[in-house]
C-alpha positions in Angstrom: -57.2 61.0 28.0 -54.4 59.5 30.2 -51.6 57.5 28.4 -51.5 53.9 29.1 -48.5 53.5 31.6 -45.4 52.0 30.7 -44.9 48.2 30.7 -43.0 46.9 33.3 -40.3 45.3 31.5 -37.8 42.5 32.8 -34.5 43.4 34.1 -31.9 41.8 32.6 -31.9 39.4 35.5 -35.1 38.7 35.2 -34.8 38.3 31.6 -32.6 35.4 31.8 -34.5 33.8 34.8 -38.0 33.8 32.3 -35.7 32.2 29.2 -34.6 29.6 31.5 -37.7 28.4 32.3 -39.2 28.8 29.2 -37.1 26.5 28.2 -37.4 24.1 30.9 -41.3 24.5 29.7 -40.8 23.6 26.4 -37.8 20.6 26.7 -39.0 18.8 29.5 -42.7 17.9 28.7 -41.5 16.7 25.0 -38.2 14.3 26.8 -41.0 12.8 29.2 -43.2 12.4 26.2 -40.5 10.7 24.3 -39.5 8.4 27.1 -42.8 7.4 27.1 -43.7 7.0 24.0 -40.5 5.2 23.7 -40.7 2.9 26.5 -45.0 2.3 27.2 -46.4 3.7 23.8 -48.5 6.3 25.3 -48.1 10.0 25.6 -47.7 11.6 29.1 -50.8 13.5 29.0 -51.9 9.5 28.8 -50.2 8.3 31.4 -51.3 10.9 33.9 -54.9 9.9 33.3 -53.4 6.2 34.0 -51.4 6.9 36.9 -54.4 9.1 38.0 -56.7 6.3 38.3 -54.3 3.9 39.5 -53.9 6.2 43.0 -57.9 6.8 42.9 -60.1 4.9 45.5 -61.4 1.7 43.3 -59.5 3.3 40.6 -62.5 5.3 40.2 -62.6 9.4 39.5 -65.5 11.5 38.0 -64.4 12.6 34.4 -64.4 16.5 35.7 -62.0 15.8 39.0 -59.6 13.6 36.5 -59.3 16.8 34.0 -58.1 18.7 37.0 -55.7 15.7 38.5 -54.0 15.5 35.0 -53.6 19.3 34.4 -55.7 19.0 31.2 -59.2 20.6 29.7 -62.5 18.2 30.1 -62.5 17.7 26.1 -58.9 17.3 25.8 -59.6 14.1 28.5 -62.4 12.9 27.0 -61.3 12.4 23.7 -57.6 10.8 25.4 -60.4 8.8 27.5 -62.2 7.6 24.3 -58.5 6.4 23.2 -57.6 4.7 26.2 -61.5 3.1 26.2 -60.3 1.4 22.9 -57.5 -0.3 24.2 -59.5 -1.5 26.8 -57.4 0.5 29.5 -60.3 3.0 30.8 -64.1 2.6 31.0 -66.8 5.5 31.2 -70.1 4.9 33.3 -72.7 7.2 34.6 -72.8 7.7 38.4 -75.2 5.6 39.8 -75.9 8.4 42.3 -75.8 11.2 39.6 -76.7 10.6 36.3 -75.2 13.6 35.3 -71.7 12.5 36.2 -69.8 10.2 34.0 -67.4 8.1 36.0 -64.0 6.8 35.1 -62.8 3.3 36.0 -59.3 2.0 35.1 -58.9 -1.5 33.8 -57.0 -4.4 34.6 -55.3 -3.9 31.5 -54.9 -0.4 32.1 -53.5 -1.2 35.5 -50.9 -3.5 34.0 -50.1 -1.1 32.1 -49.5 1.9 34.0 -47.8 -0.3 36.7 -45.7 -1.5 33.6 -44.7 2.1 32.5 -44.2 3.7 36.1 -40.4 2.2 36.2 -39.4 4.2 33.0 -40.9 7.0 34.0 -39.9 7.7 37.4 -36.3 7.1 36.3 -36.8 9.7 33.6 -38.2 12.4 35.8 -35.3 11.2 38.4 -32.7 12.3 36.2 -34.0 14.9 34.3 -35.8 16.2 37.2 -34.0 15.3 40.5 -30.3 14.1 40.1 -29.0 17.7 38.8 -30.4 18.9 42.1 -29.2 19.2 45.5 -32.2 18.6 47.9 -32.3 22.1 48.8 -32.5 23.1 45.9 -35.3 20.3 45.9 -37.2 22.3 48.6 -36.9 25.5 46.3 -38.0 24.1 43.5 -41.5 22.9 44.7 -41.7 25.9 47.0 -40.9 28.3 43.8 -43.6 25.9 41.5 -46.3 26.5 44.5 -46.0 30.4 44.6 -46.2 30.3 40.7 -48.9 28.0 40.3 -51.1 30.4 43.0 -50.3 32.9 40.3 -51.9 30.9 37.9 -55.7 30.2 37.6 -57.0 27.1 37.6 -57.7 27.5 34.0 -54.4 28.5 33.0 -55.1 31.9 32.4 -52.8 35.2 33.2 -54.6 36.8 35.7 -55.9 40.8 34.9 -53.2 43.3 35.3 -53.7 45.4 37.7 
């Protein structure tokens, strides 16, 4: 029976890289959330539905391509949907073509209010995001976030070692 080989652990280097940015991971989501809850009342995972919408032809997307466009699970979305429905921000429809489809619409109000929360939230991400950066180091960032996110399923999940 052969012995499961040795883990390839970080180099110091490396080490420090991976704190970093999971720390970067774990601070930046909760101050965007905080802004926004602070400045629009609604979460971030919220306003990425909105602002998702707001961008779609007719401010119309199918339920599934939405989940994908906000980096969230279909249940997770449906029951933020079902919030946002209550406000009167988002409705859910069937697909006239396919039945089997729910569609969803963003309001008037929901239009208001994402356009009314966009300000905040582009200013947020501008200085926590952009201002402590030169632009290349711009470039690198969303050319380092690309090869990482190929690493990454769709689903999120660690791909098999090999």
């Amino acid at each position: 029976m052969e012995a499961d080989p040795e883990p390839r652990w970080l180099e110091p280097d490396e080490r420090e890289t991976w704190m970093s940015l999971a720390a970067l991971l774990m601070r930046l989501p909760g101050a965007l959330d905080a802004q926004l809850q602070r400045d629009a009342a609604l979460t971030h995972f919220e306003y990425l539905v909105l602002s998702g919408l707001s961008m779609a032809p007719e401010r119309t997307m199918r339920m599934s391509d939405l989940a994908v466009a906000a980096e969230g699970s279909l249940p997770r979305l449906s029951q933020v949907v079902s919030r946002l429905e209550k406000r009167g921000w988002v409705r859910r429809f069937p697909d006239p073509a396919d039945g089997r489809v729910t569609l969803a619409v963003l309001t008037d109000e929901g239009y208001a209010k994402v356009v009314a929360a966009a300000p905040g939230h582009v200013e947020a991400v501008r200085q926590l995001v952009f201002d402590p950066l030169t632009k290349p180091q711009r470039r690198q960032l969303r050319e380092i976030a690309r090869r990482i996110m190929g690493a990454v399923d769709p689903g999120g999940h660690c791909p098999p070692s090999a």
